[in-house]
C-alpha positions in Angstrom: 27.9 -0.3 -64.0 25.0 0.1 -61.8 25.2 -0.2 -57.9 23.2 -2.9 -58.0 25.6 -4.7 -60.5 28.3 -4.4 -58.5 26.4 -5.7 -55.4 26.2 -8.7 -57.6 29.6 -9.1 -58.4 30.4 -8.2 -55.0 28.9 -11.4 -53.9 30.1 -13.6 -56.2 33.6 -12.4 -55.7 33.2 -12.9 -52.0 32.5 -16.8 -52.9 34.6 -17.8 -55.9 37.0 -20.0 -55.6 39.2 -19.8 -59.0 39.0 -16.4 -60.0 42.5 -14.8 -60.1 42.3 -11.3 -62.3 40.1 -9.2 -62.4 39.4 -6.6 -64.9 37.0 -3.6 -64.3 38.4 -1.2 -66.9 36.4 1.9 -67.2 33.2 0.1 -65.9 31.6 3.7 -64.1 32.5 2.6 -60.7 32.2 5.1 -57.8 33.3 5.1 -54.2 30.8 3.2 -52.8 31.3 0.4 -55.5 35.0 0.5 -54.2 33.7 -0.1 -50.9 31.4 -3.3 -52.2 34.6 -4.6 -54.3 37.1 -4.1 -51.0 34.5 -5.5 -48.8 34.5 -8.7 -50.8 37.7 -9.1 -51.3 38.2 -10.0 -47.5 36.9 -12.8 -48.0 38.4 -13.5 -51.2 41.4 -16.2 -51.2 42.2 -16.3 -54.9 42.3 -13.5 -56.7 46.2 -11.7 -57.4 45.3 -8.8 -59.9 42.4 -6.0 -59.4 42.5 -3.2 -63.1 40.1 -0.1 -62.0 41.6 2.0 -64.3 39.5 4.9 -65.7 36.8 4.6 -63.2 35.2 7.2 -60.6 37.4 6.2 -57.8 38.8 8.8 -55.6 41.7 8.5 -53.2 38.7 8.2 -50.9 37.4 5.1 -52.7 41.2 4.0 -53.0 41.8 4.3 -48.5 39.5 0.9 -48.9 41.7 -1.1 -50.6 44.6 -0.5 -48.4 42.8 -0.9 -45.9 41.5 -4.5 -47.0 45.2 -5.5 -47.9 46.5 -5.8 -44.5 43.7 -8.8 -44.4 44.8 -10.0 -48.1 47.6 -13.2 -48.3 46.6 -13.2 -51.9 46.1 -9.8 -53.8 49.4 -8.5 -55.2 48.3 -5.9 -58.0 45.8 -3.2 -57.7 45.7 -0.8 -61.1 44.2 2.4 -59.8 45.5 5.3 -62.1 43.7 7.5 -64.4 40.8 7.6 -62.6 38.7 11.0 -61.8 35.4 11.8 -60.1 35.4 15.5 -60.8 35.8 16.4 -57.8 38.2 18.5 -56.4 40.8 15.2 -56.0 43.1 15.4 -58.8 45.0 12.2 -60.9 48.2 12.8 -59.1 46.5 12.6 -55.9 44.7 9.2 -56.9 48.8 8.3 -58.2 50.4 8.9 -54.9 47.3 6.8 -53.6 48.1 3.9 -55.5 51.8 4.0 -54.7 51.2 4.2 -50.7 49.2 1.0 -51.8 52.3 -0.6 -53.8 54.5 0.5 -51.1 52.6 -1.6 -48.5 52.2 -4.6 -50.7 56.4 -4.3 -51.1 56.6 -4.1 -47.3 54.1 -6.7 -46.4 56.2 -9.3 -48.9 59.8 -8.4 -47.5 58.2 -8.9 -44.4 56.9 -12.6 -44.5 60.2 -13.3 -46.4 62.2 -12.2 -43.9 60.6 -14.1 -40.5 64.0 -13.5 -38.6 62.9 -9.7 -37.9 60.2 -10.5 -35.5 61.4 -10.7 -31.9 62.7 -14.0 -29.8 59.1 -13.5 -28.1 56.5 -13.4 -30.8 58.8 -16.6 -32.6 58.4 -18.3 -29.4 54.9 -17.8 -30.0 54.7 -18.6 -33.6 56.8 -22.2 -32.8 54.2 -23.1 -29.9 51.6 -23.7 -33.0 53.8 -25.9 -35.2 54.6 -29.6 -34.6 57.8 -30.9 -33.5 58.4 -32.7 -37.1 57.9 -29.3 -39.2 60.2 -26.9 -37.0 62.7 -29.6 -37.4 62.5 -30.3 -41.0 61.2 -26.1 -41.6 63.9 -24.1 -39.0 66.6 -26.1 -37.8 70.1 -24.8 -39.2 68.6 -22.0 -41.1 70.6 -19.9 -38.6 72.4 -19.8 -35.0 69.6 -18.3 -33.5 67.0 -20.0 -34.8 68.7 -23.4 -33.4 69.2 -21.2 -29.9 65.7 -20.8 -30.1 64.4 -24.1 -30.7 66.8 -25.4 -28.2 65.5 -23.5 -25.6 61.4 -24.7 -26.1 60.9 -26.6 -23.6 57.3 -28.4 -24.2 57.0 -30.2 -27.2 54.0 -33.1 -28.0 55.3 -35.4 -30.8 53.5 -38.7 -32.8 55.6 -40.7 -33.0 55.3 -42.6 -36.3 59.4 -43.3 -38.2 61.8 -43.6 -35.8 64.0 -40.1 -36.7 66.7 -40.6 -34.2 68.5 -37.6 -35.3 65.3 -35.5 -34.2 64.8 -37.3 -31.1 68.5 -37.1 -30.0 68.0 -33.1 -30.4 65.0 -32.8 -29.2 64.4 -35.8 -26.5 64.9 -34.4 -23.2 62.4 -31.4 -24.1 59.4 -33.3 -25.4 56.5 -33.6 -22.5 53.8 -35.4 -24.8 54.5 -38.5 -26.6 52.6 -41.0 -28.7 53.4 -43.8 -30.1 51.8 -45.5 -32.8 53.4 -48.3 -33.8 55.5 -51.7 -32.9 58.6 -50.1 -33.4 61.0 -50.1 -30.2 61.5 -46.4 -28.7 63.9 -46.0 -25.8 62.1 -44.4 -23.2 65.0 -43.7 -21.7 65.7 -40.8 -23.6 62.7 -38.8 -22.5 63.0 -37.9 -18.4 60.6 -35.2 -18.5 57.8 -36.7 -20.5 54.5 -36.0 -18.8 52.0 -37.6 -20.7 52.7 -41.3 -22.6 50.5 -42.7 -25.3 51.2 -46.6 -26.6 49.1 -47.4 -29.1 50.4 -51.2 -30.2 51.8 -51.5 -26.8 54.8 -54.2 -26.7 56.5 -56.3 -24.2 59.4 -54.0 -24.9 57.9 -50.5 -24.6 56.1 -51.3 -21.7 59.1 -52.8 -19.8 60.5 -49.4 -20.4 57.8 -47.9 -18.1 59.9 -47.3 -15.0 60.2 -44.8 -12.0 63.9 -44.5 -12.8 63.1 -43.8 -16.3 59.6 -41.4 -16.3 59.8 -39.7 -12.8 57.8 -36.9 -14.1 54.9 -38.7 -15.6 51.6 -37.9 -14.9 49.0 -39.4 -18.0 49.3 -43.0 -19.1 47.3 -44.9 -21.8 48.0 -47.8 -23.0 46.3 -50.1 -25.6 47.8 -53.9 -25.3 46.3 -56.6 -27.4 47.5 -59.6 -25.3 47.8 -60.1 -21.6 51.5 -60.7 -20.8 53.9 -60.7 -18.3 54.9 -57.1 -18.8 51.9 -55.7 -18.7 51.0 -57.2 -15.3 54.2 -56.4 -14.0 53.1 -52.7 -14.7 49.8 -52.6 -13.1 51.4 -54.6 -10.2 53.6 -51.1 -10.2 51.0 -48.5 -11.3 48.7 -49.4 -8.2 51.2 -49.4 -5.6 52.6 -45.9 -5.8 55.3 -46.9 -7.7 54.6 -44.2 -9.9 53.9 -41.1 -6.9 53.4 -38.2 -10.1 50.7 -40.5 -12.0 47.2 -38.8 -11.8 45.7 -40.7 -15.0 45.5 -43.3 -16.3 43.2 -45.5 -19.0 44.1 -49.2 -20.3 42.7 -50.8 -23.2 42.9 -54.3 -22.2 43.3 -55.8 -18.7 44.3 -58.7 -17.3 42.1 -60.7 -15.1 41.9 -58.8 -11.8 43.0 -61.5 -9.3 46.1 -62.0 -10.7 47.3 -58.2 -9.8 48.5 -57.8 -6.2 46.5 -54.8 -5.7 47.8 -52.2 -3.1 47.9 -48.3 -3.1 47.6 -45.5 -5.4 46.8 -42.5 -3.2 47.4 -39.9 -6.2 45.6 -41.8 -9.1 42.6 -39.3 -9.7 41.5 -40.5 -13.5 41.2 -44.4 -13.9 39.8 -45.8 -17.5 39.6 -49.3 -18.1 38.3 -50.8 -21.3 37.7 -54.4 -21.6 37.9 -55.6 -18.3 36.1 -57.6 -15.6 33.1 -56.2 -13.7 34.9 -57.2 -10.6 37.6 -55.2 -11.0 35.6 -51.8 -9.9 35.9 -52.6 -6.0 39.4 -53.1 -6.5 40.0 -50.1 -8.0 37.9 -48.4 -5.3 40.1 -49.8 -2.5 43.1 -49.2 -4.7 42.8 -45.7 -5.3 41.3 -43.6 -1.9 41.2 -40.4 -3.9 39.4 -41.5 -7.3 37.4 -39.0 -8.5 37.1 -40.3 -11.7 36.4 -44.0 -13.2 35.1 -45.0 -16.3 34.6 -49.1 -17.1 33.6 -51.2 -20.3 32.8 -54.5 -19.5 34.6 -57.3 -21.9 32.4 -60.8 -22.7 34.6 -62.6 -20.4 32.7 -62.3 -17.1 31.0 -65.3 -17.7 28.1 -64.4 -16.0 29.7 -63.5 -12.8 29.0 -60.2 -11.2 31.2 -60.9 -7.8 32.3 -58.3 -5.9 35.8 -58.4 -4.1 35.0 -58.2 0.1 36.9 -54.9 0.2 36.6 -52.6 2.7 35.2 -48.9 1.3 34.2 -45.7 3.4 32.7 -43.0 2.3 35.0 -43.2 -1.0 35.1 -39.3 -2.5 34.3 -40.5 -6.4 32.4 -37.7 -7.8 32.3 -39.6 -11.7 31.2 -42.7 -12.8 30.9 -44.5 -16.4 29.6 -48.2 -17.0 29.2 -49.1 -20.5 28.5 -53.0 -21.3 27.8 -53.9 -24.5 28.0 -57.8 -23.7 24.5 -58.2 -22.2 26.1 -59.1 -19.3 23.7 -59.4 -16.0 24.7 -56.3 -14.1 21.6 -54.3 -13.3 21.1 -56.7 -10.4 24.5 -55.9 -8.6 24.0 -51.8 -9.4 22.6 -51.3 -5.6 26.3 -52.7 -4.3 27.7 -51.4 -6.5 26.8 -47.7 -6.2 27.2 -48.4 -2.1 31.0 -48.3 -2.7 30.7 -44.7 -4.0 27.8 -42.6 -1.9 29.3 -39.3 -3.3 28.5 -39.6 -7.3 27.7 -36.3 -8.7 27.8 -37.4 -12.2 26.2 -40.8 -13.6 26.5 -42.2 -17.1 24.6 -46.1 -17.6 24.5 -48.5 -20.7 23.9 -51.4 -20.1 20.9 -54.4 -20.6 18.4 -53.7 -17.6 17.0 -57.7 -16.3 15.2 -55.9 -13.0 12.4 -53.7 -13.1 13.4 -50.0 -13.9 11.3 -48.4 -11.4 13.4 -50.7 -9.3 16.9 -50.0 -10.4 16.1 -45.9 -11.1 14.8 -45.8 -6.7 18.1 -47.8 -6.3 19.9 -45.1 -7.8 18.2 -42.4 -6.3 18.4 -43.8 -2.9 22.1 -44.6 -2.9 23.0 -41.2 -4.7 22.4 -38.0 -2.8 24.7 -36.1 -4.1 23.7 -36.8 -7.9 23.5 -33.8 -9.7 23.7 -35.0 -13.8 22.2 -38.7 -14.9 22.6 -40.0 -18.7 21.6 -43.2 -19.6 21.0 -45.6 -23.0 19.4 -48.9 -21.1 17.8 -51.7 -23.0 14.7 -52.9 -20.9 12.0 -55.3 -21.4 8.7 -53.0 -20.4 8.5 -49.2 -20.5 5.8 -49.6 -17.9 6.1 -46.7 -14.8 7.9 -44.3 -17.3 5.8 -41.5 -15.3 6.4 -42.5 -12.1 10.3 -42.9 -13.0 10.7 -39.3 -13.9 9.2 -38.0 -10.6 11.7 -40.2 -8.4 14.5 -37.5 -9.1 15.3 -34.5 -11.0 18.0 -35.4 -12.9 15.1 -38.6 -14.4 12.5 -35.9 -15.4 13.4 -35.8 -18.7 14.0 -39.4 -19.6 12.3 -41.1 -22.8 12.0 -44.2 -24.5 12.7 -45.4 -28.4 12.6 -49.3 -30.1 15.6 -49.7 -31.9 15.6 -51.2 -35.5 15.7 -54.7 -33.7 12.6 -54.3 -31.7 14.5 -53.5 -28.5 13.2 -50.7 -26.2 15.8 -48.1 -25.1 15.6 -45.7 -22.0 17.4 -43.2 -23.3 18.7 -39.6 -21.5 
């Protein structure tokens, strides 16, 4: 076999994905075709059996396959006797080369079989990387100190999904991350050091569960509610008063109308996202939550045209981040000069929304009210591209904007 041969089969060896024996039995191969096979198999995730009998191989040629088998999870069968060069190498030589090679396949095997002879820190390590659900149903009882070991994790994430109660009543007061994806009632109860809470059908039940007394330690709330109720206004009542002191994020995907919250203090909320809400809700927030740096709003079709603004009273409010998406056609782009006067310190600006004033207009606005504006994007529908060059020379972060027509005929200001 030519070296160009074996460059061929090198290749496709490197790529298939079904071959599992391969036979090369007195084919001419040398040590640099050894090198081109071993090379390939690195990559190789199927193949089990290699014959190079009665080749040109020296134990030279042979060092790269046992090198590539500390990569290998596949390859268990290398045939690499009888096979002579004529150089000063002889077959026995080339024999104990192969058996070092056996021996390290033997050792590599007993090892993965037997996962109880790493060390306490590198199966700490290997745990970190496998969900809650597996290392319950994959370690638990296999031995004492694989149960002292699990026991003693202390920051597990779970989706929650079948209520095991056997695995939560383990594993409960350890898990930091939970998320819940169905109707099914949880008791919260059971988790005090939860950090991070994810409802995605919230209920009246789960969310009468969210309680100081309860989740002391969390910090990340979401929840997704289809139907305004009694419950959930009882909890934002709660979450923007400090009744929660550890809560830094939160992000609701429905909201009740904003006047029927008794809106107080939240001095350590520092993430708010709301989706489906009222435009008036964004000075309430403001005045709500003194050290905001982060707010993103989606606007619901419920505004009925109104774009009134609570009298609140805002100074110098420190939000670096703002988000408003509306995809209602509601008539904001008037209000955006008040709007962006309740929060002089943007850094970071992000727009959709239909555009009824002039852009040149609304982009000054923008500029004028946001010094500190470092990073615009935008995806505005407007009726007239008209001042497009004079638009990108208000500020920086508007020298690169463009325009498209959608498939509907609408113009888009897009950055």
């Amino acid at each position: 076999m030519q070296e160009k041969d074996i460059q061929h089969l090198a290749n496709a060896l490197r790529n298939s994905m079904t071959l599992t024996t391969l036979d090369l039995y007195k084919n001419g191969l040398d040590n640099n075709g050894a090198k081109y096979l071993a090379d390939a198999l690195e990559y190789n995730t199927t193949l089990t059996t290699l014959n190079l009998r009665l080749n040109k191989i020296t134990t030279t040629g042979a060092e790269h396959f046992r090198d590539t088998l500390q990569n290998s999870k596949t390859l268990t069968t290398i045939y690499l006797d009888r096979n002579d060069a004529g150089q000063s190498e002889s077959n026995k030589s080339m024999e104990d080369c192969q058996i070092k090679i056996v021996d390290y396949l033997h050792t590599m095997t007993n090892n993965v079989l037997k996962l109880e002879m790493l060390p306490n820190e590198l199966l700490i390590e290997i745990f970190g990387y496998i969900n809650l659900h597996d290392l319950y149903y994959g370690f638990l009882d296999l031995n004492t100190r694989f149960n002292k070991l699990l026991r003693s994790l202390k920051k597990f994430s779970i989706i929650f999904e079948h209520n095991d109660r056997l695995m939560i009543s383990l594993f409960a007061r350890q898990i930091i991350r939970l998320i819940v994806m169905t109707w099914t009632d949880i008791d919260l109860k059971r988790f005090p050091n939860l950090c991070s809470l994810t409802l995605k059908q919230a209920t009246d039940a789960q969310m009468r569960q969210i309680r100081y007394e309860y989740l002391s330690n969390l910090k990340y709330l979401t929840i997704a509610s289809k139907f305004n109720s009694s419950s959930l206004i009882h909890l934002i009542n709660g979450i923007f008063s400090n009744t929660f002191p550890s809560l830094h994020y939160v992000c609701f995907r429905r909201f009740i109308e904003p006047f029927i919250c008794s809106w107080s203090l939240a001095p350590n909320l520092k993430t708010v996202c709301i989706i489906y809400c009222e435009i008036a809700i964004i000075s309430l927030i403001l005045a709500s939550c003194p050290h905001l740096l982060y707010l993103q709003i989606e606007l619901s079709p419920n505004n009925n045209g109104s774009t009134h603004f609570s009298e609140v009273s805002l100074d110098n409010h420190p939000l670096k981040r703002f988000i408003l998406l509306d995809s209602y056609a509601i008539p904001i782009s008037a209000h955006i000069d008040q709007l962006l006067s309740y929060m002089p310190n943007i850094e970071r600006l992000y727009f959709e929304f239909d555009c009824t004033i002039s852009l040149v207009n609304l982009m000054s606005n923008i500029a004028n009210r946001l010094t500190h504006l470092r990073q615009f994007h935008c995806q505005i529908t407007v009726s007239s591209i008209d001042g497009l060059d004079r638009i990108r020379r208000i500020h920086p972060c508007f020298n690169r904007i463009q325009w498209e027509q959608d498939m509907n005929g609408f113009l888009i200001i897009k950055l």
